[in-house]
N, C-alpha and C positions, 0 to 999 in steps of 0.2 A: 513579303514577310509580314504577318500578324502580331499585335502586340501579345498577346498570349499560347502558347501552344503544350499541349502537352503528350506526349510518345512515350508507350511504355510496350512490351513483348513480356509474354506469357510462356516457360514452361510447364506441360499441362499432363503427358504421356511421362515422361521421364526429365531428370535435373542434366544438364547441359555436364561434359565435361572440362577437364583441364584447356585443353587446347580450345575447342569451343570459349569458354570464357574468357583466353586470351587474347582471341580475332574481337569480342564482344567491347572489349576496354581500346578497340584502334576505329571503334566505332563513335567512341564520343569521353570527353576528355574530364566531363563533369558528371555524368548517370552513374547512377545504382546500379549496379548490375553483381548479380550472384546467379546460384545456379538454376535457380528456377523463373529470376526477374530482371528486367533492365527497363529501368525509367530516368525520365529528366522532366524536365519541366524549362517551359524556355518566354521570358522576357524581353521581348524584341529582337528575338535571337532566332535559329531554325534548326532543326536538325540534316544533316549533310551525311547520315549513315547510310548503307546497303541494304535497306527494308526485306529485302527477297531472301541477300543473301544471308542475312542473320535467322530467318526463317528456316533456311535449309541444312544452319548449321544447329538448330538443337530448340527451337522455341515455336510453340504450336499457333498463338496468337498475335497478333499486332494491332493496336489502337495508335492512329495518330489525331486526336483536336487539336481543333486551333477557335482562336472567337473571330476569329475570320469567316468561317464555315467549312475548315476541314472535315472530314467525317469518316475517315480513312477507317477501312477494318480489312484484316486479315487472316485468313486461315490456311495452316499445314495440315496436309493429313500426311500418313507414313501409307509405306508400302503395304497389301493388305486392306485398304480402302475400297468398300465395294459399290459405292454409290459416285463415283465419276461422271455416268453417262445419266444420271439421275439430274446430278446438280447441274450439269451444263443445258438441259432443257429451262433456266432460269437466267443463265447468260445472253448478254447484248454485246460480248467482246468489246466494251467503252466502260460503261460502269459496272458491272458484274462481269466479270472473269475466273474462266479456268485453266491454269498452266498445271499439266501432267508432268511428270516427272521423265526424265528420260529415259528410268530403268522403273521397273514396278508399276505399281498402281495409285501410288502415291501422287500428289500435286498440293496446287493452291488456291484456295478461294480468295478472290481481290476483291473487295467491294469499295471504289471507288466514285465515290458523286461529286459530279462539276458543275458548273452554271449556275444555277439559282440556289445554291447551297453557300452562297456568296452572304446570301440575304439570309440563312438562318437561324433562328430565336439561338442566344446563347446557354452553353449547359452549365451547371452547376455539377460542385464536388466531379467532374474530371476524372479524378485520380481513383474514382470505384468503379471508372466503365470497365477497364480488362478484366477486373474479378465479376462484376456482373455478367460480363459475356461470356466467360469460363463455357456455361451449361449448353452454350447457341454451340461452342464445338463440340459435345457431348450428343448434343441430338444429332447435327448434322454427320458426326460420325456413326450414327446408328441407323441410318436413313431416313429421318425427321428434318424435312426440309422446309418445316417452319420458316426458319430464322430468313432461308436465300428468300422464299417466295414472299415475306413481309421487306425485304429488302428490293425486288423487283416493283411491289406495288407501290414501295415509295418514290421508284423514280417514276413512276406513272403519273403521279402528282405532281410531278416537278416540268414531267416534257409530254406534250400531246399527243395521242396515238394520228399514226399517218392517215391514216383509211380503217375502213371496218374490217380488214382482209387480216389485220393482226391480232390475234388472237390473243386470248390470258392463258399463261402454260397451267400445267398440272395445278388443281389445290390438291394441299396436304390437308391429311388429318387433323383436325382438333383445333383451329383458330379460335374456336368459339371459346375454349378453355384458354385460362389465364395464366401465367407463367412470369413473375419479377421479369427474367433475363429479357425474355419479348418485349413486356412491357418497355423495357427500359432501353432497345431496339427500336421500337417503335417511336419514343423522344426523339433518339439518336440520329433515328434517321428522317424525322418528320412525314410518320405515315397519315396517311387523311383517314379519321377514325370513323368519316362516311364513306370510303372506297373501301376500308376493311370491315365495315360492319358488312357493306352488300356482297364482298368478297367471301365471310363467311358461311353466307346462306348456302354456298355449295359444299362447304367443309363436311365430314363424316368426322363424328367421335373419335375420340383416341382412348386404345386402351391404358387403362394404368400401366406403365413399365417399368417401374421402380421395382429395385431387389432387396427386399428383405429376408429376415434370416428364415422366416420360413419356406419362401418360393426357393431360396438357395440351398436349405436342406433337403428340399422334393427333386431339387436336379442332382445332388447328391447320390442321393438313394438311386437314381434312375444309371448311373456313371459305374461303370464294369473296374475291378482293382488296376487292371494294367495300365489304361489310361489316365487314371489318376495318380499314378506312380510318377510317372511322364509330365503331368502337368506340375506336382509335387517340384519335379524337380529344376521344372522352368523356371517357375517362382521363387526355390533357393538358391536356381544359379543368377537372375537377373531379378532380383528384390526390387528395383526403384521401375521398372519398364512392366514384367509381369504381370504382378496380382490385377493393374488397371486393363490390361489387353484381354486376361482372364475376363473378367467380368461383363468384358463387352460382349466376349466368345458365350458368355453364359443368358445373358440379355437378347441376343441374336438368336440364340439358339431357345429361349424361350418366348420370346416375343418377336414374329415376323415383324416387318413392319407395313404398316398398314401402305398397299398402292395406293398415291392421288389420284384424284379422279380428274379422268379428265377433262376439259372447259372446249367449252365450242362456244363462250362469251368474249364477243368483241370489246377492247379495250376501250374502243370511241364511246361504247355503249353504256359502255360501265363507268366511263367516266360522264358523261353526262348523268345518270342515272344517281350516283354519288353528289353532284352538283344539285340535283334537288332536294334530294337528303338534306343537304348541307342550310340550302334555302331554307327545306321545313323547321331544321330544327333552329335554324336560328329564331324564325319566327314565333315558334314555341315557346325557346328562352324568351323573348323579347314580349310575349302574352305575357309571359310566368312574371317576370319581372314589374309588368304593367300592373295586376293585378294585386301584389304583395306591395306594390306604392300606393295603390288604392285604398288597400286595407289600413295599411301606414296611416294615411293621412286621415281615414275614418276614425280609426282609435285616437287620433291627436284633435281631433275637431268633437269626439267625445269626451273628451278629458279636460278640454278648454271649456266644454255646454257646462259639464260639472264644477268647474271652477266656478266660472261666472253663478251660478245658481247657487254656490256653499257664499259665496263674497255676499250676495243679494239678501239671502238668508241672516247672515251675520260679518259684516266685514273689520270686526274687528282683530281679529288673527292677521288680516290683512296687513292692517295699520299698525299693529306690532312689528311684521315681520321687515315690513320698509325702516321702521324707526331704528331695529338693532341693527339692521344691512349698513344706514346711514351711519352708525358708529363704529361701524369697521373701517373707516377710515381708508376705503382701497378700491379700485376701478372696478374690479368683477362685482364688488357689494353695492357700487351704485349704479351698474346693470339691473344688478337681481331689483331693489327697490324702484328704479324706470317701471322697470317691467309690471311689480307689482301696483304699479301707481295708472301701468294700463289697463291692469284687468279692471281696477276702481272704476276709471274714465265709461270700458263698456258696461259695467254692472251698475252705474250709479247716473253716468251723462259725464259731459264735459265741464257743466257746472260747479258739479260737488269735488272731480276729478280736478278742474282750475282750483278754485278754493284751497284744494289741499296742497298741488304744486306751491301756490302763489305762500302756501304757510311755510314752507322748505325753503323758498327760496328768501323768507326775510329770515328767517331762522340762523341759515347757512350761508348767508351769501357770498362767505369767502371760502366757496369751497368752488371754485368752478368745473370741474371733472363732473361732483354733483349735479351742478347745474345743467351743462352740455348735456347728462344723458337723461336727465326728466326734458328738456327740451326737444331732444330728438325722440323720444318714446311718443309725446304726446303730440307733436306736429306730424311726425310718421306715419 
């Protein structure tokens, strides 16, 4: 049991019914649940519901965290689902899985990660990963197998490949391009952003598949009246299930979807290959950073040459700026005067610099704060 967790299910195809919502409330005693959401949030506490079976009673998604390193995700597709024998080429039946449905086409995508997910960074804001993940069932139900194939190469980074003889399944289209939902899959499930850079060098573009109203009026025009009578009337007899299945139907049918390509790249390979990456670029950062201390500490060793040479010049602004510092009567102002009692010392010697200490200190000698920090300035 983790001190934090939190479990929430996603309506995404259609809002759950009556009875649906009733099985949903003998699921947990304290969650939100309505027709499109059920969450809780748990404090030393756990959830003890039917994860599968709330799935198959009306809700397309499931998020379980915990800051333990839960990282539970799931997905329903319905009957109708054309890419079954697609996503199971990304299954290891341990942490990715796929349960088919007993009738249909329908099943479920499990992505569950064990072991060193024990040890992972904790996530922030929680409670926006099921609406972030929304789009990963969007694509996956379009046959955009992005989301499974970045969730495959995370557990690759988690467990070492056996031999060379295991290969990397299909890539999909478009890694290269950037997507919030991925992105924020990618935290979720701690991808190595060196095993997915190398991973992308096989990707092929994606094309745009978004539907606006003008690609949706060009299928329009292309759509004969009978069929659209029929679709018409799907729409106004199942308003809340429809219009979304429509658009898939119209998406599908205008955008195939791009086949992955396939990989004859060894996992051992890839993850060694990744592991240099990783070495170069740390080393990269670690120059980058050497150099911008360098520059750092030139600009601050010129800026010091310049003091000393304005004090050398004229150091009476110097010897003002000590005298009001002394009258502020406060620890950071007899800092500031130390300090400027050191620049003296170098631009002038230790001579003129005692002198003027030794004038402070008959001046002030019951200030000892004063005194302690011209002491430690000039002995320093």
């Amino acid at each position: 049991m983790s001190e934090y967790q939190w479990v929430e299910f996603r309506a995404i195809e259609s809002p759950l019914d009556r009875e649906a919502i009733e099985f949903m409330h003998t699921q947990s005693s304290r969650a939100e649940i309505d027709q499109w959401r059920f969450a809780n949030e748990y404090h030393y506490g756990d959830f003890h519901g039917d994860a599968l079976e709330m799935l198959r009673r009306g809700y397309d998604l499931h998020v379980h965290y915990s800051n333990f390193g839960n990282r539970t995700l799931y997905f329903r597709f319905h009957d109708g689902f054309q890419f079954a024998e697609l996503v199971d080429q990304y299954t290891d039946d341990e942490q990715i899985s796929w349960q088919s449905d007993e009738k249909g086409s329908g099943g479920m995508l499990m992505i569950t990660p064990d072991g060193a997910m024990e040890m992972a960074e904790e996530i922030w804001d929680p409670e926006t990963l099921a609406s972030d993940f929304v789009p990963l069932w969007e694509m996956i139900n379009r046959g955009d197998m992005r989301p499974v194939y970045l969730a495959y190469l995370a557990l690759c980074t988690w467990f070492d490949a056996e031999d060379d003889n295991d290969l990397e399944p299909p890539v999909p289209a478009g890694l290269k391009q950037s997507h919030p939902s991925l992105d924020r899959l990618c935290v979720y499930l701690e991808v190595d952003i060196d095993l997915l850079d190398l991973a992308s060098e096989a990707s092929s573009e994606l094309q745009d598949q978004s539907l606006n109203s003008e690609r949706i009026g060009e299928w329009l025009k292309s759509q004969d009246h009978e069929p659209m009578r029929a679709m018409l009337q799907r729409v106004l007899c199942n308003p809340h299930e429809e219009p979304q299945r429509l658009l898939r139907e119209i998406a599908a049918e205008l955008h195939s979807p791009i086949a992955p390509t396939e990989s004859r790249r060894s996992l051992r390979e890839m993850r060694r290959q990744a592991d240099e990456r990783t070495i170069q670029r740390k080393e990269a950062i670690e120059a980058e950073n050497a150099r911008k201390k360098a520059e750092v500490e030139r600009l601050a060793r010129k800026i010091h040459e310049n003091q000393i040479q304005s004090i050398t010049k004229d150091p009476n602004p110097t010897l003002l700026r000590i005298e009001k510092a002394i009258e502020e009567k406060n620890r950071p102002a007899y800092e500031r005067a130390a300090s400027d009692l050191k620049l003296l010392q170098e631009a002038f010697g230790h001579v003129y610099a005692g002198a003027k200490a030794d004038e402070i200190r008959s001046k002030y000698s019951n200030r000892p704060a004063l005194l302690a920090e011209i002491r430690k300035a000039l002995e320093g």
